[in-house]
N, C-alpha and C positions, 0 to 999 in steps of 0.2 A: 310257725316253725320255720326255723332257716332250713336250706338246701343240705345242708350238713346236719341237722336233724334228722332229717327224715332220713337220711341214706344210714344214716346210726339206727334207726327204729326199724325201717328193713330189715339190718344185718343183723340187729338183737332177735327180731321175730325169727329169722332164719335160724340162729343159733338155739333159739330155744326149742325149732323141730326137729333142728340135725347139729347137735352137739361137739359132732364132730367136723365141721362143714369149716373148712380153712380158704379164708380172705384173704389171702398171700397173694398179690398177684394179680387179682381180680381185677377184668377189665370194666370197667360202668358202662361200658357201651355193647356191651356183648353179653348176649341172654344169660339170662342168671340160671334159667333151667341147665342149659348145655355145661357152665362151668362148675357149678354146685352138686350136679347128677341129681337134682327135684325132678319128683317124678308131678303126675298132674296132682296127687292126693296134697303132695308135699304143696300146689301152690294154690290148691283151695283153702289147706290149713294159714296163707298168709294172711289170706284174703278174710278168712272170717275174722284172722286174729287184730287185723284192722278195723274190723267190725263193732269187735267185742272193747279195742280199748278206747277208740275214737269215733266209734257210733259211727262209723261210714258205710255206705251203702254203694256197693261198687255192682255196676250188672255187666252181667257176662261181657255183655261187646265192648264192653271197656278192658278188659282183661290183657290185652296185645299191649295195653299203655301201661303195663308192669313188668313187659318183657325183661329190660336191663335197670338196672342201679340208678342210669340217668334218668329213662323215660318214667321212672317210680315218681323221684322228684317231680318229675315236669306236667306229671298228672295229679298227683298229691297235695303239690304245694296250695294251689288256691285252695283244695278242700281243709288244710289245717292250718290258713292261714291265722286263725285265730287259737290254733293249741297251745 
């Protein structure tokens, strides 16, 4: 997956928790919880949803490396380098 993949599969998973969740604006470098208003439920729901459709297995202390839009990619990519 390219770097623009995966920042589309974030936004799609985000969209499919908070429907109404507008990407206008959004910085990639600034926590997606603070600009989105995810609460912590909202960012376990991403976490499993990565689970569920790319079998990744993410452990908690990893979790800080999905803060922003960037560091998702930067932690993601080697794992779906073959998606």
């Amino acid at each position: 997956m390219t770097s623009e993949d995966i920042k589309n599969l974030i936004l799609e998973i985000i969209k499919d928790i908070d429907d109404e969740a507008d990407f206008e604006g959004l910085d990639h470098d600034k926590a997606l919880r603070d600009q989105l208003e995810l609460d912590s439920m909202d960012f376990l729901d991403i976490v499993m949803e990565l689970r569920k459709r790319h079998k990744l297995q993410i452990p908690e202390e990893d979790y800080p490396h999905l803060a922003t839009l960037n560091s998702c990619v930067n932690y993601l990519q080697p794992l779906l380098k073959d998606a």
